[in-house]
Structure formats: C-alpha cells, structure tokens
N, C-alpha and C positions, 0 to 999 in steps of 0.2 A: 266222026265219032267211031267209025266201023271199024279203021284203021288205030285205032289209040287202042279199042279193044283185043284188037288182034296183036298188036304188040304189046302188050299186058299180059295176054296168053301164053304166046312165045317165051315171054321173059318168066312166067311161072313153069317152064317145061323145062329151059335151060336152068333155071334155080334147083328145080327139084331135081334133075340129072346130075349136076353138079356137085349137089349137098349129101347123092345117095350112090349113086354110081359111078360115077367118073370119079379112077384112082389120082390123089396130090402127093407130090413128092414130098412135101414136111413130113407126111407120116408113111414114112418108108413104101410109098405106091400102093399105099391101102385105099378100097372108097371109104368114104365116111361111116359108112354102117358097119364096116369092116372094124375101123379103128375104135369105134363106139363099143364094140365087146370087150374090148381088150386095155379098155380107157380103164384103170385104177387111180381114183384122185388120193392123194399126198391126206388123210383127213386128220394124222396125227397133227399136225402144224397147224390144220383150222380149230383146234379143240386143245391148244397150247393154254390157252388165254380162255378157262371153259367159262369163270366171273363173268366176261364182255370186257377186261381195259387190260391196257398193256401194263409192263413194269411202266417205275416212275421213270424221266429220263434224267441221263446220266447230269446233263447241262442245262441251268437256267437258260430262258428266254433274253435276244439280246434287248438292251435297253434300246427305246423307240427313238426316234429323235425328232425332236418337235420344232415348228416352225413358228415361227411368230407375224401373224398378219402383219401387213402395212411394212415389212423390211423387205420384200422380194421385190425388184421392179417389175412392171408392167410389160404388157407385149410390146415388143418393138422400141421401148425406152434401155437406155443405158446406162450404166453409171460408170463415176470417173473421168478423166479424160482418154477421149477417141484419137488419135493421129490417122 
C-alpha cells in the first residue's frame, strides 16, 4: 500500500510541475501559467446564438430506411443458391 501511495504522490508532483512550470511547445514554450495570462477566449462566437439554438438548417433530415422483420436471414443462413 506504501508504494501505491508513493506513486500517487510522484504522480501529483509531476502533474502539478507539468500543468504549472514546465514550458510546451503548442504554446510557443510558454508554462501553463504563462499562457493563462495571455489566454483571451474567442467570446463573440459563444454569444452569436445569445436565444440557446442555432439558425434552422439549411437541409431536411435524410429519410430513415426501414427494415422489415422476418426478410433478413439469420446468422450463418443463406439465401439463394451457393456454388
């Protein structure tokens, strides 16, 4: 049990390292905390649609296509003839 704890620990030191100080190249070799100042979300495009729904769309739904029990064969039956 000692050793699950300890590795539990480990793995919270490397997380918190990771998420706060240690620079990633996605965000031009920023750390996290770094890029977190400088983060400005997009909020015009959340607040396009301020109602909740979108426009209506352009295209109806395609029509579903239905099956009719009793015409599919069964596993491993065939129909027709096999050569």
């Amino acid at each position: 049990m000692a050793f699950h704890a300890h590795g539990k620990h480990r793995y919270r030191l490397w997380r918190a390292d990771c998420n706060t100080a240690r620079p990633h190249s996605q965000i031009a070799w920023q750390t996290p905390a770094e890029f977190a100042t400088t983060f400005n979300p997009r909020r015009s495009l959340a607040l396009r649609y301020a109602k909740g729904s979108a426009p209506a769309p352009v295209a109806s739904p395609a029509q579903q296509r239905t099956t009719h029990a009793g015409n599919e064969p069964k596993t491993g039956e065939t129909r027709g003839d096999v050569i």
